[in-house]
VOBA-1610 file (N, C-alpha, C; in pm, whole numbers, padded with zeros to 5 digits, always signed):
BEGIN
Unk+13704+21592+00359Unk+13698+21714+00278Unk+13813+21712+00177Unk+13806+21732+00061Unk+13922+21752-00027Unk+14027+21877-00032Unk+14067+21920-00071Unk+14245+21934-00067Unk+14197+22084-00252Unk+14132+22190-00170Unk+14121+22293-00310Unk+14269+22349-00282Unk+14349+22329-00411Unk+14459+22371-00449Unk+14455+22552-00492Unk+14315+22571-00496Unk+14301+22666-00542Unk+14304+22771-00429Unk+14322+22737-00325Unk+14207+22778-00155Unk+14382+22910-00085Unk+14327+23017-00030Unk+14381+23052+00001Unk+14353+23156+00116Unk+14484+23207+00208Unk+14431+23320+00253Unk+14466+23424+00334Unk+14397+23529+00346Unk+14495+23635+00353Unk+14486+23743+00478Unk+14544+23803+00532Unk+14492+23844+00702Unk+14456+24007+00652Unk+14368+24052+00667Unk+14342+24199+00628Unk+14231+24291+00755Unk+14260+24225+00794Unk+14209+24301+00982Unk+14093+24204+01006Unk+14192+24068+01035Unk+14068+23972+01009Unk+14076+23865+00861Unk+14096+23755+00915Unk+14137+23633+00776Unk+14012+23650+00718Unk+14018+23611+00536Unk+13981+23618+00451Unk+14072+23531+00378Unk+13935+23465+00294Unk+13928+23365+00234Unk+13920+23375+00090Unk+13975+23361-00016Unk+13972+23346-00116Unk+14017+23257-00230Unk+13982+23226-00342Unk+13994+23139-00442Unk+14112+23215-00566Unk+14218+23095-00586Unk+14309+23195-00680Unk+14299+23153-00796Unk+14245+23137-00911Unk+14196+23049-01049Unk+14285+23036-01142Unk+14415+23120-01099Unk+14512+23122-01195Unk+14499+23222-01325Unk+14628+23182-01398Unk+14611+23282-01569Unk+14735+23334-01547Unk+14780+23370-01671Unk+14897+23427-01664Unk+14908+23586-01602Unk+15007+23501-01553Unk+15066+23626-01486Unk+15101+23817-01505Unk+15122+23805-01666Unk+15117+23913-01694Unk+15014+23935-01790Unk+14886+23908-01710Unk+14748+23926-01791Unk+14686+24011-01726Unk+14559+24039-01768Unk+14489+24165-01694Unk+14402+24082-01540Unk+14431+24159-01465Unk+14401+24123-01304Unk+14221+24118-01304Unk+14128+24015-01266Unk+14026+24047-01255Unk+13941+23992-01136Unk+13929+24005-01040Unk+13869+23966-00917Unk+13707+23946-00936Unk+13680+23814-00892Unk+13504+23842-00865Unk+13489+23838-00757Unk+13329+23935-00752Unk+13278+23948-00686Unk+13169+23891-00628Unk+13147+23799-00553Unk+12994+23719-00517Unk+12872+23806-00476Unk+12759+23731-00474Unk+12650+23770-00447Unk+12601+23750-00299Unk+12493+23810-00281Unk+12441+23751-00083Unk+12416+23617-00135Unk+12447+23523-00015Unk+12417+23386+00066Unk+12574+23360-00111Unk+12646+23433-00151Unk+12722+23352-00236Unk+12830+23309-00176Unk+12961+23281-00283Unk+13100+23259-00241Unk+13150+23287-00390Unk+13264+23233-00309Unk+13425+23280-00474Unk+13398+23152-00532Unk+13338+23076-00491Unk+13322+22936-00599Unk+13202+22990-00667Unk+13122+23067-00654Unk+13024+23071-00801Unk+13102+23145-00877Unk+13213+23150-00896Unk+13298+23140-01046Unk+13375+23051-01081Unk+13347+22937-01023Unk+13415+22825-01074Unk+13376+22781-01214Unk+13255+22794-01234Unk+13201+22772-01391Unk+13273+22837-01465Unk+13275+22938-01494Unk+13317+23040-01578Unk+13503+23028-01563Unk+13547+23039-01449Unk+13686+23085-01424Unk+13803+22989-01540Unk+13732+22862-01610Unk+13890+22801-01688Unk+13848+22846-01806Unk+13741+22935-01843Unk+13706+22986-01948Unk+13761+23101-01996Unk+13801+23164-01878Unk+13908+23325-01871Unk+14011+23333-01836Unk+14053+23227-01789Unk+14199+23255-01703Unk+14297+23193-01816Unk+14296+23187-01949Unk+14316+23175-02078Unk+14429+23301-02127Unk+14300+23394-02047Unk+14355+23576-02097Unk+14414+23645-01970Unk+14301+23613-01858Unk+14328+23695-01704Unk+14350+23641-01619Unk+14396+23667-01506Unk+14436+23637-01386Unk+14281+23645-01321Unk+14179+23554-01239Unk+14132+23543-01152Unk+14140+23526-01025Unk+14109+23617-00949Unk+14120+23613-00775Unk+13971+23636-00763Unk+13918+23574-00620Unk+13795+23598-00614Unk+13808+23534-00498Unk+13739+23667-00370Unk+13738+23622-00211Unk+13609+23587-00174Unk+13601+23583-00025Unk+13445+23529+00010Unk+13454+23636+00075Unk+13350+23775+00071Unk+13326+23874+00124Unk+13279+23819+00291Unk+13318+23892+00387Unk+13280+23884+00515Unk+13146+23826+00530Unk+13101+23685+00604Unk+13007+23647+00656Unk+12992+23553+00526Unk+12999+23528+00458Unk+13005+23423+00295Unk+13071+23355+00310Unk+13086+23228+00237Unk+13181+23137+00198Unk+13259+23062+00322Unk+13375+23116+00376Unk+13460+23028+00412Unk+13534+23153+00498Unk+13468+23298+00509Unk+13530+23415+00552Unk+13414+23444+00692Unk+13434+23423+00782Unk+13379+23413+00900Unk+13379+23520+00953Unk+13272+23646+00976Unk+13218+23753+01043Unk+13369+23790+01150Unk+13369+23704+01255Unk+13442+23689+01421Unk+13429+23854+01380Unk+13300+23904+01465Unk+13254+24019+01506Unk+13312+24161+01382Unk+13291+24124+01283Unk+13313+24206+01147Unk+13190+24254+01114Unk+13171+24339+01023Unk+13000+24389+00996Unk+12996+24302+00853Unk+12869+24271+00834Unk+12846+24184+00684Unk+12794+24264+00583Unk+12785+24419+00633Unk+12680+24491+00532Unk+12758+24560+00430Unk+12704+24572+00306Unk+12765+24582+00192Unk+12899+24693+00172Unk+12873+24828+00285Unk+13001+24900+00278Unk+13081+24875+00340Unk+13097+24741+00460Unk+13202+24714+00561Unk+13245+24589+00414Unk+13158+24535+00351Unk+13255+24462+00247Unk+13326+24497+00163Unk+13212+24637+00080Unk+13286+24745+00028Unk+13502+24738+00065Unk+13488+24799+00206Unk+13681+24806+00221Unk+13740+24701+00240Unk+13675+24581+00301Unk+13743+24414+00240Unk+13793+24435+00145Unk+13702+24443+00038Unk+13750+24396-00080Unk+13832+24501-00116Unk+13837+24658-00073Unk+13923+24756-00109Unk+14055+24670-00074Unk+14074+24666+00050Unk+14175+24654+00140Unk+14259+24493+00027Unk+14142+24409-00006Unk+14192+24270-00079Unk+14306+24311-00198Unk+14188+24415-00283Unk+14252+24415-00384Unk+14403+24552-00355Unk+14411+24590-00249Unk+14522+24675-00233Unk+14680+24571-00185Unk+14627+24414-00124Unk+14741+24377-00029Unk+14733+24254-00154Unk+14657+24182-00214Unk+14680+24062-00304Unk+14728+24082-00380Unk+14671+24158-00514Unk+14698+24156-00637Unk+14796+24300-00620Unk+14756+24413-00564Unk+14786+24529-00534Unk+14841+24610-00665Unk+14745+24600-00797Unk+14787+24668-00866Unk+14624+24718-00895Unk+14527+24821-01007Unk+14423+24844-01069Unk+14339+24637-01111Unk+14240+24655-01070Unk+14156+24530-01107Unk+14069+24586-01196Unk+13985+24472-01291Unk+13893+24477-01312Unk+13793+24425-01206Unk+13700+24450-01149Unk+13587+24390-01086Unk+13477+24307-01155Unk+13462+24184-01137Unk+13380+24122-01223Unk+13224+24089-01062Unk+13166+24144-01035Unk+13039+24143-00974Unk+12893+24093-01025Unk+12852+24000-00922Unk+12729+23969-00926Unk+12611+23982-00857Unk+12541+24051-00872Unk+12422+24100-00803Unk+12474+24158-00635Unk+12469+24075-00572Unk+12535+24242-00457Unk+12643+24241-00429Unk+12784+24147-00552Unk+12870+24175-00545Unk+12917+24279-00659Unk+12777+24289-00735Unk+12804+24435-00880Unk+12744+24563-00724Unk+12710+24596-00651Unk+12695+24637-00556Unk+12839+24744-00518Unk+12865+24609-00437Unk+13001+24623-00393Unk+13101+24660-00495Unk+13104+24627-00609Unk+13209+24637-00712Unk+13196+24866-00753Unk+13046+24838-00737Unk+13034+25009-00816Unk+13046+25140-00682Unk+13049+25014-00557Unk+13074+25137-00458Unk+13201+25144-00438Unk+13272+25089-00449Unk+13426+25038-00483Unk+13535+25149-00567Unk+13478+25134-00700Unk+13480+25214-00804Unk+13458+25378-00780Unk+13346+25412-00684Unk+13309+25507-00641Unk+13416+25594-00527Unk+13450+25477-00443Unk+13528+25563-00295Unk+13677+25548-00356Unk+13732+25453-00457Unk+13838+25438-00515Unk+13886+25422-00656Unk+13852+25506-00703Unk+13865+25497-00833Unk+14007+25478-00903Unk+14100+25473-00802Unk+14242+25451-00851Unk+14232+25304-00830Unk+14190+25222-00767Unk+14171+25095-00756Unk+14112+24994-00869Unk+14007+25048-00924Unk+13936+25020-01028Unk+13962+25017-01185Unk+14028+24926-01234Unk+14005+24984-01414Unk+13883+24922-01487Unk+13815+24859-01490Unk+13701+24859-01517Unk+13575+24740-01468Unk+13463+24746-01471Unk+13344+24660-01395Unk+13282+24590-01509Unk+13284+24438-01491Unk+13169+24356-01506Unk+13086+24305-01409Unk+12941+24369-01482Unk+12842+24349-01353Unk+12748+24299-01421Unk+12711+24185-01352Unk+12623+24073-01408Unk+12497+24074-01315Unk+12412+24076-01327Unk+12286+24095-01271Unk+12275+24181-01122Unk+12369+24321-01181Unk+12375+24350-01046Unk+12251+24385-00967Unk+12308+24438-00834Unk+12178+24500-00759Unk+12163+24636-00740Unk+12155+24717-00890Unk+12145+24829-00899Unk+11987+24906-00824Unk+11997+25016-00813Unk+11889+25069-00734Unk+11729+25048-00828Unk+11672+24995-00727Unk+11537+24984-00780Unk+11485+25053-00837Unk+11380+24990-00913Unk+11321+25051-01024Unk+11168+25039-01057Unk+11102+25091-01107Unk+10928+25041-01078Unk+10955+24903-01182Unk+10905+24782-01170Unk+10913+24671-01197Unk+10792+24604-01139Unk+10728+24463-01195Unk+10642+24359-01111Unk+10764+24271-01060Unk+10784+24250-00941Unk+10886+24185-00870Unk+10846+24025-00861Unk+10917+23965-00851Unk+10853+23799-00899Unk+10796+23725-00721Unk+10712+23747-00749Unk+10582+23727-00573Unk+10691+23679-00469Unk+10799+23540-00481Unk+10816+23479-00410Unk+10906+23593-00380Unk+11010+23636-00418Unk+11175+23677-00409Unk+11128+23859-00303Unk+10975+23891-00356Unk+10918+23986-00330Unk+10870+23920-00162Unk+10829+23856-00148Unk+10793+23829+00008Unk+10905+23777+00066Unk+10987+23741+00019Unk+11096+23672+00087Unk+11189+23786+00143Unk+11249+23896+00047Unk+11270+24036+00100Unk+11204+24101+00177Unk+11037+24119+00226Unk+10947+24178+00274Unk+11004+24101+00440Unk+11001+23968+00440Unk+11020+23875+00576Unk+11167+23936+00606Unk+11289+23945+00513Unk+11369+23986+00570Unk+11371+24118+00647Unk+11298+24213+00607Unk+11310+24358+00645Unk+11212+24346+00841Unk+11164+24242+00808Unk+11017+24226+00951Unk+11103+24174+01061Unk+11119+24256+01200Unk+11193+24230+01282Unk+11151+24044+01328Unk+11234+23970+01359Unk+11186+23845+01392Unk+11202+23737+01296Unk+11082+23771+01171Unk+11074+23722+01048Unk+11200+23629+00984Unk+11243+23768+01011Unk+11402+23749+00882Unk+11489+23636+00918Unk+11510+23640+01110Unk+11542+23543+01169Unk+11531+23454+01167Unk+11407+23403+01130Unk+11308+23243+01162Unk+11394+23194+01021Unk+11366+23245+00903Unk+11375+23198+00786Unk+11506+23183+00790Unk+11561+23268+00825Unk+11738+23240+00772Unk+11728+23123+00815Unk+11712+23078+00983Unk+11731+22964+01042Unk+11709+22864+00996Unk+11584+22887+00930Unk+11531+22785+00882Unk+11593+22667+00787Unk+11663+22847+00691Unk+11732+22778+00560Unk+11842+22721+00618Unk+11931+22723+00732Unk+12045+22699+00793Unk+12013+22570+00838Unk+11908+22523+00886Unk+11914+22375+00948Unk+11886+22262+00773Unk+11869+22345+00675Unk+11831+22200+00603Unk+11980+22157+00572Unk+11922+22003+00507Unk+12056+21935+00468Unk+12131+22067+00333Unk+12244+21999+00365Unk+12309+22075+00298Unk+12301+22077+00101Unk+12274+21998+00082Unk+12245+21896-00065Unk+12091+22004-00049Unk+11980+22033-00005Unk+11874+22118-00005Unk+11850+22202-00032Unk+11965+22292+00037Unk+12036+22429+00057Unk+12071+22492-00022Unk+12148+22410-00115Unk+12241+22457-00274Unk+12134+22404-00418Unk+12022+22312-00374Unk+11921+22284-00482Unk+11847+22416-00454Unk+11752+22461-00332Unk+11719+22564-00342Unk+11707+22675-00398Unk+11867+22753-00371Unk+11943+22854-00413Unk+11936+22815-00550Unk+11961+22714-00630Unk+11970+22731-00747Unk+11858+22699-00824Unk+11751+22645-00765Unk+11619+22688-00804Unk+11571+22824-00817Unk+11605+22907-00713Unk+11558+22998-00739Unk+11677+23112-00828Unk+11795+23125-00852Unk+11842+23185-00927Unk+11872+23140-01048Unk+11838+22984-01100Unk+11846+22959-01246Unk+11724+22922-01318Unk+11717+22932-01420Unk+11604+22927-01537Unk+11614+22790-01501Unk+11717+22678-01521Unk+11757+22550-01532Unk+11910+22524-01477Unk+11863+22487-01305Unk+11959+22406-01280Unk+12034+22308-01309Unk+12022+22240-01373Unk+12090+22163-01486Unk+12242+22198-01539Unk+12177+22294-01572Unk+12318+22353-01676Unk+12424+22410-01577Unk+12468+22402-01465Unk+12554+22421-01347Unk+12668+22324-01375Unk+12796+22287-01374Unk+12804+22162-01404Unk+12821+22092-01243Unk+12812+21959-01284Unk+12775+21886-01139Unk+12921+21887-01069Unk+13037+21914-01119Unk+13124+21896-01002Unk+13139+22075-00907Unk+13061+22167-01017Unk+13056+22315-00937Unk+12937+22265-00815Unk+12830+22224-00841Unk+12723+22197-00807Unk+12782+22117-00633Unk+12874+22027-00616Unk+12926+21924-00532Unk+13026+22012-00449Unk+13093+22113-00505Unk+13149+22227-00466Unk+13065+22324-00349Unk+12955+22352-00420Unk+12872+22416-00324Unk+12811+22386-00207Unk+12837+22186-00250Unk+12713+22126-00133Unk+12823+22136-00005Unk+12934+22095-00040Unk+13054+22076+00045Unk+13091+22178+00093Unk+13095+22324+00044Unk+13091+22436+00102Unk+12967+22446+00236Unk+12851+22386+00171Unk+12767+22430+00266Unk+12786+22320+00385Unk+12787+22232+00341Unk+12798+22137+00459Unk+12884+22201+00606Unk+12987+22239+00573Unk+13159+22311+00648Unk+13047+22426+00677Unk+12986+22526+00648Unk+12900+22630+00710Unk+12807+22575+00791Unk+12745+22474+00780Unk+12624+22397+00894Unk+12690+22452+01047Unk+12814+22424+01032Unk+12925+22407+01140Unk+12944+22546+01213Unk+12904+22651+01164Unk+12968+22771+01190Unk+12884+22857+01225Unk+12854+22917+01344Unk+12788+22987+01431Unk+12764+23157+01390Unk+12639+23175+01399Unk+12597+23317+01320Unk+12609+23323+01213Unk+12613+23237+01126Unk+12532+23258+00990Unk+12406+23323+00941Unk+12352+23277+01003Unk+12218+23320+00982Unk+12190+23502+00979Unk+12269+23503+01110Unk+12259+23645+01117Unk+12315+23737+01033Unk+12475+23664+00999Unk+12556+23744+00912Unk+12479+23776+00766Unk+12416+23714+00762Unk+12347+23698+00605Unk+12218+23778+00603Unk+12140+23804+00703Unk+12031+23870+00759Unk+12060+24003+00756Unk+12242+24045+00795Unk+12228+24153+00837Unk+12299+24190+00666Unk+12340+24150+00614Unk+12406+24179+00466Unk+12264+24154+00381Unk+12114+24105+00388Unk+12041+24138+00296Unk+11950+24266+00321Unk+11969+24277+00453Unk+11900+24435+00490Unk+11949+24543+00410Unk+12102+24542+00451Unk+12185+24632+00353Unk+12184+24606+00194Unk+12173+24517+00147Unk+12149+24538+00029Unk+12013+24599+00016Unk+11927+24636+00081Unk+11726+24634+00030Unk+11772+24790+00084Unk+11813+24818+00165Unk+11870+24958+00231Unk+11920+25049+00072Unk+12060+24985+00120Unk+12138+25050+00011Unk+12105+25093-00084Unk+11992+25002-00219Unk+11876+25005-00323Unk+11798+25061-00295Unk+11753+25083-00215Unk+11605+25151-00175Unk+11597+25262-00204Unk+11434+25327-00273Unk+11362+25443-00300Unk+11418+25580-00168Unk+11417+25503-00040Unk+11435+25580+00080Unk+11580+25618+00101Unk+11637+25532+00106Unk+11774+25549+00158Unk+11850+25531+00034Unk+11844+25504-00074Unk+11961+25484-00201Unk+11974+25596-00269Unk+11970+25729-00224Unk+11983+25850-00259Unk+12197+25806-00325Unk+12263+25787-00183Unk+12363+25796-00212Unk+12396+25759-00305Unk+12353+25573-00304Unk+12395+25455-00452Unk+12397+25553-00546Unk+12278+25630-00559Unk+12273+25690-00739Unk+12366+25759-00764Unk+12372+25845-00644Unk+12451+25982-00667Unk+12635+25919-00740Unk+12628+25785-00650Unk+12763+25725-00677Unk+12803+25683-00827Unk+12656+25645-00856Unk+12688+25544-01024Unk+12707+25667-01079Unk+12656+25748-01070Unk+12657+25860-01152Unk+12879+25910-01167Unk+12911+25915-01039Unk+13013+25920-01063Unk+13139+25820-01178Unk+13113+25714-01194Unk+13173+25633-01205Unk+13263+25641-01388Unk+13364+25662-01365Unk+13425+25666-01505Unk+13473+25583-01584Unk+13499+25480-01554Unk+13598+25334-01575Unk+13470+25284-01660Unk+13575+25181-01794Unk+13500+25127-01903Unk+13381+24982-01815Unk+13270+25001-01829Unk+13174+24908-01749Unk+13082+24813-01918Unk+13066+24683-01880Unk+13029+24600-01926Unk+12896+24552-01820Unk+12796+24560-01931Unk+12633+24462-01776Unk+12602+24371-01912Unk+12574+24273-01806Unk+12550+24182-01868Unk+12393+24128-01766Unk+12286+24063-01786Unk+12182+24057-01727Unk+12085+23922-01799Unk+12059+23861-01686Unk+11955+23744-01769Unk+11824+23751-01784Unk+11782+23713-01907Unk+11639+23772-01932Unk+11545+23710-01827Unk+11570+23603-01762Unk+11467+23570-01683Unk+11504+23601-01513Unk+11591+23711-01513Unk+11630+23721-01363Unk+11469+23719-01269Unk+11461+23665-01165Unk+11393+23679-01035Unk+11442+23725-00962Unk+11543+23758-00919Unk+11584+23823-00821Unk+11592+24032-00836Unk+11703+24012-00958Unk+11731+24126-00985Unk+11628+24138-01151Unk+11547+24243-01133Unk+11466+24269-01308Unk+11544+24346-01415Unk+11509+24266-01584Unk+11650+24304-01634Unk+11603+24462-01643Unk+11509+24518-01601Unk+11448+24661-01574Unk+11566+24724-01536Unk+11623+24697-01423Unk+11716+24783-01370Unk+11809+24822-01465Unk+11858+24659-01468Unk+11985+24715-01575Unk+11954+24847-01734Unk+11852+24792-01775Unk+11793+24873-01867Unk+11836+25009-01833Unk+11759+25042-01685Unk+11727+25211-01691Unk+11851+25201-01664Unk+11991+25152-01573Unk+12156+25204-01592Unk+12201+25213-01689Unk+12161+25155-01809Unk+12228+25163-01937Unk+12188+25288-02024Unk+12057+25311-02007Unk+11969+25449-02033Unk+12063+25548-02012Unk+12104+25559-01896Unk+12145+25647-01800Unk+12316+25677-01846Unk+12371+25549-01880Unk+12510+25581-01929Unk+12528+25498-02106Unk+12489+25529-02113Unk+12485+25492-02317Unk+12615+25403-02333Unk+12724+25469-02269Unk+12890+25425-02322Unk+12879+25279-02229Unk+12804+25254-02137Unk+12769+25122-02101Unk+12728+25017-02211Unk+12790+24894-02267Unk+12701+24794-02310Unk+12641+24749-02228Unk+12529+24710-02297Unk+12447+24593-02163Unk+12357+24456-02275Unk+12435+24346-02239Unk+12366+24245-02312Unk+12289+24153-02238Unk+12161+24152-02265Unk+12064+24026-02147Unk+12063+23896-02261Unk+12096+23791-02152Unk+12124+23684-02261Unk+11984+23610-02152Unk+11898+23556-02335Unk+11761+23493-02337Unk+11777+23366-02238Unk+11684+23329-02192Unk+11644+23222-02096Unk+11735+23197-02006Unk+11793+23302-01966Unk+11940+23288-01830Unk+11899+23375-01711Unk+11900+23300-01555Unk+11847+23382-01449Unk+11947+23445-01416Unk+11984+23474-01267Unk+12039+23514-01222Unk+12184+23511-01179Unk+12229+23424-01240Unk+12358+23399-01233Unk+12445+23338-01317Unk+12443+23374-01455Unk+12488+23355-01577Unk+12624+23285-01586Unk+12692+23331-01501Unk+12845+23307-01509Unk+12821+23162-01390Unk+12756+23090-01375Unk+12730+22951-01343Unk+12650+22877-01468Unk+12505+22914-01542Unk+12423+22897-01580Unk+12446+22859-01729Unk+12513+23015-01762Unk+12564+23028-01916Unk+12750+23031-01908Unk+12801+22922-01870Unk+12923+23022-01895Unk+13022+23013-02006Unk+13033+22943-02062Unk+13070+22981-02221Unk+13000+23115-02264Unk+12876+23141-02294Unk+12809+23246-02338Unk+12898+23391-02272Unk+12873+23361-02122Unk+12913+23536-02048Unk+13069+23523-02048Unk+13168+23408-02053Unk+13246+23407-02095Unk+13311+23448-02213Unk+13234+23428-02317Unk+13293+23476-02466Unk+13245+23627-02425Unk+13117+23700-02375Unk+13090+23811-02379Unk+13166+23915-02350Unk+13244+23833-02222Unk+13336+23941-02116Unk+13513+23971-02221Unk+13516+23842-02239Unk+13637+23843-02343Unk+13645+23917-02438Unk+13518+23900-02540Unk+13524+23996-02648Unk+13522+24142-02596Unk+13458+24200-02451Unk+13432+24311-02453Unk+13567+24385-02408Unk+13653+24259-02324Unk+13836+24281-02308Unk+13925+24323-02456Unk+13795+24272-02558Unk+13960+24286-02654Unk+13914+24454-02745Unk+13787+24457-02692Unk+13694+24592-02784Unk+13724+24705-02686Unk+13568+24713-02672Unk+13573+24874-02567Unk+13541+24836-02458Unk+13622+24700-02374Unk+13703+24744-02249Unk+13851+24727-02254Unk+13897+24703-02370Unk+14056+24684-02377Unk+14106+24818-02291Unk+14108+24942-02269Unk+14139+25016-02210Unk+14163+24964-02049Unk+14024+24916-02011Unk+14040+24819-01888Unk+14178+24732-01879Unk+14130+24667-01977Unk+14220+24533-01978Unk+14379+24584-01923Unk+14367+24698-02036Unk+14543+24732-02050Unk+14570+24826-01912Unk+14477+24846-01835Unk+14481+24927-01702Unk+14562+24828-01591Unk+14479+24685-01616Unk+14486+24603-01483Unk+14596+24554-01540Unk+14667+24579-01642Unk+14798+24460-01649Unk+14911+24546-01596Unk+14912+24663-01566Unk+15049+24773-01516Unk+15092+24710-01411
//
């Protein structure tokens, strides 16, 4: 296994794992946020593109990456105070949150229970509350199996026994327009991540029980709260969304932007679900320019 210089970690009722990307020091603080089945390495693409201007930190939320459950909850509000608790003992000053799909989740419930914590959100294909949409068949039954007692089980497992090199083609089949454009040493990053998880007991579950909560949390039934929350939210927010998401529809983002005008929201053409791997020059220049415009307020929050 190689030697990430970058690799770090930190005890917060329970070790946690995170990636430190560097940037100067007296730049604006910006933490990402991963997605389900993600880690702090899907900002490795993007991260030497920003850390130019900002400081990047970016952990592996409980049950992800390299941050191991040992009897922790995986569901999105027990990550929710992780990451409170992260960004109170690491950086311990106002962050920006940079979130991706149910780590823009986590980032806006965040924002919500702590708003002194928060100076402003980039949320990239988040997993804002559903919306009437045609859902793309596969990503639509694949959620349906998770919610089916048993179901959800078989499959996780399933995905857990393939080779590891399988595992990370998969995943990025299904969240990019064109895997390709990943670059291959992020790509070798991931396989090697996954390989070190083959190894590690209750995965399956941890991840089972963190996509319930995300379909929960979103949901027509139970996402009463989510709304009530975005609605709160004051801090300068940037969405950014790919026109060909499968997972998350750029629908959602649409009707949040509807909903708060002072939101930009740019969907960049032929990019799925995870832009800041896919496109990252593109969501890179996006996030930057929106640091030096109308989120500079942000910016100048997280550097105090």
């Amino acid at each position: 296994m190689t030697i990430d210089h970058r690799s770090r970690w930190v005890d917060i009722g329970g070790p946690v794992h995170y990636l430190d990307f560097g940037g100067p020091p007296d730049g604006p603080v910006v933490v990402g946020v991963h997605g389900l089945a993600g880690s702090a390495l899907n900002w490795s693409a993007i991260a030497p593109l920003l850390t130019g201007r900002c400081r990047l930190l970016a952990p592996d939320l409980a049950g992800h990456g390299r941050t191991e459950s040992l009897g922790r909850s995986t569901t999105v509000h027990a990550n929710r105070l992780l990451l409170h608790r992260f960004v109170e003992t690491v950086p311990g000053r106002p962050v920006i949150l940079m979130g991706n799909s149910m780590g823009g989740m986590v980032s806006l419930l965040e924002a919500e229970a702590a708003p002194e914590a928060v100076a402003g959100l980039v949320l990239i294909g988040a997993a804002f509350p559903f919306v009437p949409a045609f859902p793309d068949p596969l990503v639509a039954a694949m959620f349906a199996a998770y919610a089916t007692p048993g179901i959800g089980r078989i499959i996780m497992a399933r995905r857990h026994a393939m080779p590891p090199e399988r595992q990370v083609s998969a995943l990025l089949d299904l969240c990019c327009v064109d895997p390709s454009r990943v670059p291959a040493d992020v790509v070798s990053e991931h396989v090697e991540l996954a390989r070190h998880r083959a190894g590690v007991a209750g995965v399956e579950r941890d991840l089972l029980h963190a996509a319930r909560s995300v379909v929960a949390t979103a949901g027509i039934i139970h996402g009463g709260s989510y709304r009530r929350g975005i609605r709160t939210v004051r801090v300068p927010v940037l969405l950014l969304h790919g026109a060909r998401d499968r997972l998350v529809p750029v629908a959602a983002s649409r009707a949040i932007a509807r909903a708060h005008p002072s939101w930009p929201l740019v969907v960049l053409p032929d990019v799925g679900h995870v832009p800041q791997l896919e496109a990252p020059a593109e969501t890179a220049d996006l996030i930057l320019g929106w640091l030096a415009a109308t989120g500079r307020p942000a910016a100048e929050a997280a550097m105090r």
